[in-house]
C-alpha positions in Angstrom: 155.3 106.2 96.8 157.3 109.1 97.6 161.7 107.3 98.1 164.3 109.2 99.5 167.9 109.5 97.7 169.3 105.9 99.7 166.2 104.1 98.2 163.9 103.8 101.7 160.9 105.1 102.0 160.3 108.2 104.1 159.2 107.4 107.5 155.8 109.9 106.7 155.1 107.9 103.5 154.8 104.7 105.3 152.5 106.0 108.0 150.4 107.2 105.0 150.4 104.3 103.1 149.5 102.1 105.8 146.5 104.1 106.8 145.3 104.3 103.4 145.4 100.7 103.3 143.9 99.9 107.0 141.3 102.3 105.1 141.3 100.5 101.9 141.0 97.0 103.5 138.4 98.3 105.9 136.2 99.2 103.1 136.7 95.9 101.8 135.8 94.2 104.8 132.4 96.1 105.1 131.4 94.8 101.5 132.4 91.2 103.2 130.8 91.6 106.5 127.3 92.7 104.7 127.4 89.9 102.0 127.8 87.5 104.9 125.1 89.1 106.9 122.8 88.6 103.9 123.5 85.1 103.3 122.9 84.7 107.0 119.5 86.5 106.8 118.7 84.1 103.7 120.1 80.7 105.3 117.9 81.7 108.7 114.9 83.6 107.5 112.3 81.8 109.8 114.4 83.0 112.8 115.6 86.9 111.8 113.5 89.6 112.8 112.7 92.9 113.6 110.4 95.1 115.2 108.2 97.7 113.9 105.0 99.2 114.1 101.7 97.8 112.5 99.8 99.6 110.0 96.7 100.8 110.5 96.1 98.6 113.9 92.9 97.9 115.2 91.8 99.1 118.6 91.8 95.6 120.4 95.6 95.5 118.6 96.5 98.9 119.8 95.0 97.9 123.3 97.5 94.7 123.2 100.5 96.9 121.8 99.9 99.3 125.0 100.2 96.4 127.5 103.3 94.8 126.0 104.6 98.1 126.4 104.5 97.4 130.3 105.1 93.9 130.4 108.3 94.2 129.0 110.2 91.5 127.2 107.2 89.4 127.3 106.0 88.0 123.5 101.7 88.3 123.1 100.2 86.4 120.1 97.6 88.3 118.2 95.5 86.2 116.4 93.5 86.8 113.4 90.6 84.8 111.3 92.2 83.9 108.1 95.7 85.2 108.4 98.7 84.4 110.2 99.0 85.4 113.9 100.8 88.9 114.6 103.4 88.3 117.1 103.7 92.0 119.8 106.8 92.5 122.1 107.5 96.0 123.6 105.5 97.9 121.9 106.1 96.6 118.6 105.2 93.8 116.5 107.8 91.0 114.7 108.3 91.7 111.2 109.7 87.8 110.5 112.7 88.5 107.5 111.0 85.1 105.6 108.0 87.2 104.9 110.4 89.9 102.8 112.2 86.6 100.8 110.7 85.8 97.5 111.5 83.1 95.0 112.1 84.9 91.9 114.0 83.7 88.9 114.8 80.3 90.8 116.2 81.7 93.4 115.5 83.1 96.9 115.9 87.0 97.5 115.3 89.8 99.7 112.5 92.3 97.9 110.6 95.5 98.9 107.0 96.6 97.7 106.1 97.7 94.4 106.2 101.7 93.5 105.4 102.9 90.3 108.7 102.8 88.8 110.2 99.4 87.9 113.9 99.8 87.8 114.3 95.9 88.7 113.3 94.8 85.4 116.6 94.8 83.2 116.1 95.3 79.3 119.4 93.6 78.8 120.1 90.3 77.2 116.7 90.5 75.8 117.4 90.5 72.0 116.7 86.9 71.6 113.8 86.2 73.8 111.5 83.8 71.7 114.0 83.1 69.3 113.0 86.5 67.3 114.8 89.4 66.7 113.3 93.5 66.7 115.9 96.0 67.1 114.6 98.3 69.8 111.3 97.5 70.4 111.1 94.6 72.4 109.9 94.3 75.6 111.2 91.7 78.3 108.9 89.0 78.9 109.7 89.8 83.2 107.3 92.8 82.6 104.7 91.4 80.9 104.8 88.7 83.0 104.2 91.1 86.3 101.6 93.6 84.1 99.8 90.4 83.2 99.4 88.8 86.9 98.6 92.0 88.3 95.3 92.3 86.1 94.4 88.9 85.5 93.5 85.8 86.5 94.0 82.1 84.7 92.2 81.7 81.5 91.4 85.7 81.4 91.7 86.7 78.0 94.3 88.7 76.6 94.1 91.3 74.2 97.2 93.2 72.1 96.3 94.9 69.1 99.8 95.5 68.3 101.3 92.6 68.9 105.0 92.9 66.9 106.7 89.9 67.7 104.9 88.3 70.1 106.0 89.0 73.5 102.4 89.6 75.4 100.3 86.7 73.8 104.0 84.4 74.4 103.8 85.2 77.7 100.3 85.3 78.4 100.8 81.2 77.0 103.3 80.3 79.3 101.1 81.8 82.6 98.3 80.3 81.2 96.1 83.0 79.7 94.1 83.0 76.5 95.1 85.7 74.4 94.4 87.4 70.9 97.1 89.0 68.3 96.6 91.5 65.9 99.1 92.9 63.9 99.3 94.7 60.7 103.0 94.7 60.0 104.5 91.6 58.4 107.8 90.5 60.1 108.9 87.3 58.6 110.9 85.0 60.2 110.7 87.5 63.0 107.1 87.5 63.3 104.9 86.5 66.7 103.6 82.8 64.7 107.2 82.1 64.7 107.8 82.7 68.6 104.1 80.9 69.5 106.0 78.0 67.6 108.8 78.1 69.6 106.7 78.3 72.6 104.6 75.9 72.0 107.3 74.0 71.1 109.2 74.4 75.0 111.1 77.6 74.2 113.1 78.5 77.3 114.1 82.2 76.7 113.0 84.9 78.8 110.6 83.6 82.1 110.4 79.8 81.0 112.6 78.9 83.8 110.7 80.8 86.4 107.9 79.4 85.3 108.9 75.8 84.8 107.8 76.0 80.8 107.9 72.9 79.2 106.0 73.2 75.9 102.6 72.5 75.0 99.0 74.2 74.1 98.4 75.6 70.3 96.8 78.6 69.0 94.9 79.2 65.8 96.9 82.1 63.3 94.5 84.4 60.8 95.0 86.6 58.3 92.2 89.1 56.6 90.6 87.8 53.8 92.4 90.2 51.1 90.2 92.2 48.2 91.9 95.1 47.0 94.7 94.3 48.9 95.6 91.9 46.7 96.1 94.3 43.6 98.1 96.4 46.3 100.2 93.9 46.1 100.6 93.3 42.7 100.7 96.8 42.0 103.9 97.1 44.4 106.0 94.0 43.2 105.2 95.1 39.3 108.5 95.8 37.3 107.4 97.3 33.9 104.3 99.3 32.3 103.0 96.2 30.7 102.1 94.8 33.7 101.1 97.5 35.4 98.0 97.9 32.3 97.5 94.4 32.5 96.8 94.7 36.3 94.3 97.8 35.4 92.2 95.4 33.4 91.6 93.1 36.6 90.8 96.1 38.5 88.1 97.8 36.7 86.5 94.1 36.1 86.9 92.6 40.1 88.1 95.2 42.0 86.7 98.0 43.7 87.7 101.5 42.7 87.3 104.2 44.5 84.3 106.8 43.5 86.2 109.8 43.0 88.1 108.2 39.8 86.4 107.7 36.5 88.1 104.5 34.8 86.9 105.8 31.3 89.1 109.0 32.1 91.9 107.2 32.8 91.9 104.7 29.6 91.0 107.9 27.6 94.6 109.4 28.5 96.4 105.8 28.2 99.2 107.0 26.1 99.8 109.7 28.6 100.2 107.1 31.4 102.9 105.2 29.7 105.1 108.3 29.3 105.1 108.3 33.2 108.4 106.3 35.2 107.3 103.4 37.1 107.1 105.0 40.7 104.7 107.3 39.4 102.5 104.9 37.4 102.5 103.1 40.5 101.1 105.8 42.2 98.6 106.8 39.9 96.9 102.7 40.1 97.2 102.8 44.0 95.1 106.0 44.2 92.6 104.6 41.6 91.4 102.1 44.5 89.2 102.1 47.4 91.1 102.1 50.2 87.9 101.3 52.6 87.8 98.0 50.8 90.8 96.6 50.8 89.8 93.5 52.9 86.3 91.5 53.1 84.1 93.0 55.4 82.5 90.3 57.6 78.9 91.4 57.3 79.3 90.7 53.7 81.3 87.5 54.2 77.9 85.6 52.9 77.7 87.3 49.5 78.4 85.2 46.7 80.9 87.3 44.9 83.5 86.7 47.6 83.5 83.2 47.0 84.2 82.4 50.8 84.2 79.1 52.0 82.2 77.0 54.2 85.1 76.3 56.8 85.9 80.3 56.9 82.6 81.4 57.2 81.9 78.9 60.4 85.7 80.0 62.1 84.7 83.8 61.7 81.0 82.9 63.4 82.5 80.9 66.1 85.3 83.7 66.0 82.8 86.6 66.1 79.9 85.5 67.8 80.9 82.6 69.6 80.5 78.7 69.6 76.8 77.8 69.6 77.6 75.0 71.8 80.1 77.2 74.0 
């Protein structure tokens, strides 16, 4: 503020001011008026309404929209088999501001049809969600949620072959969907068994609340019955040649190497290998196997060699082809 040399305020900088704060305050006051006009709408949503015009009417509705244009201020009830009753005044029919309110979340608001971009859905606060953590690449359980219900029913199967932590098959347990998981990645104590714990177990992160989750249910956790996979493994957590050779000797005698390496080559230039660092000997072992065998292929889950046992062999029939007695 703008003072003149005795201290008070010019007499134009007071007319300003105050104007800028009628306007200021008036602003204000709009935000007010419309938050109360909303809570109105909310506390009296049977009785707020509007008119507009049907879509798509039918003829005998357009006949009855016509005649209410003449017999003005006059309310006509439209009835229809199986729906509620369309209520026509002027020309117009009542759009009733309780048909717009939704419970969502535990609470009751306003909403607007679907488009094809979902901007309500927030990604925030989503990091712990089931208890389990994966930086930038979870989703929030509120979408899966509304993809989920929008193409299935109760007890449809679900099915996510990349299932990361868990979010789909987590939700899909809450809304009461069967689901199956497959991932390849191993995430520890981030994985999706550890969040279908939880769930099971009443979790009450992400929709739990709007869905009144308590807990409860199971679900049956696999893994692939490892073959070379397993000297994958040992090949990776190895730390010196020694091992490595010994590991070698398995392989050639219960592993399955792949056809374009001859073993005898390889022993034949032993002394060769060892002069090698470990990275590479690594290497050299890893590309020595069959990578189209590195788990047990189900239509050989009866050969002997695999050694599979009885209570495998019935879950991956009932798993694959289904419970006899289904």
């Amino acid at each position: 503020m703008v003072l003149e040399k005795n201290g008070i305020p010019a007499k134009g900088t007071l007319q300003r001011a105050y104007k800028e704060a009628q306007k200021r305050w008036g602003e204000y006051w709009k935000i007010i008026f419309n938050q109360l006009i909303a809570e109105f709408a909310l506390k009296n949503k049977e009785r707020v309404v509007s008119i507009r015009d049907p879509h798509k009417p039918s003829e005998s509705l357009k006949q009855l929209l016509i005649r209410s244009k003449r017999e003005r201020d006059r309310i006509f009830v439209y009835e229809r088999e199986g729906a509620e009753p369309i209520f026509v005044i002027n020309g117009g029919a009542l759009a009733f501001y309780k048909d717009k309110v939704k419970n969502i979340g535990g609470r009751e608001v306003p909403t607007e049809l679907l488009t094809d971009f979902w901007g309500d859905i927030s990604w925030a606060g989503i990091a712990n969600e089931g208890d389990v953590h994966l930086k930038e690449g979870k989703k929030p359980e509120a979408l899966l949620k509304r993809i989920i219900e929008l193409s299935t029913e109760e007890n449809d199967v679900i099915l996510d072959f990349f299932i990361g932590t868990g979010t789909t098959c987590a939700v899909a347990h809450k809304i009461g969907r069967q689901y199956i998981g497959v991932e390849q990645l191993d995430y520890g104590e981030n994985s999706a068994v550890v969040r279908l714990k939880n769930v099971v177990n009443g979790d009450q992160t992400g929709i739990s609340k709007e869905v009144n989750w308590q807990g409860g249910g199971d679900f049956v956790y696999m893994e692939l019955m490892k073959l070379n996979e397993t000297f994958v493994e040992k090949i990776q957590d190895a730390e010196t040649t020694e091992e490595l050779l010994s590991i070698w000797e398995e392989m050639k005698r219960n592993g399955f190497l792949s056809y374009r390496i001859d073993p005898r080559l390889f022993d034949e230039n032993i002394e060769e290998f060892k002069t090698l660092d470990l990275e590479e000997q690594k290497k050299l072992l890893l590309e020595m196997l069959e990578y189209n065998g590195l788990y047990v292929n189900y239509s050989e889950i009866e050969d002997a060699i695999y050694n599979v046992s009885e209570e495998d062999k019935k879950l991956n029939k009932d798993f694959y082809e289904g419970r006899k007695d289904a």
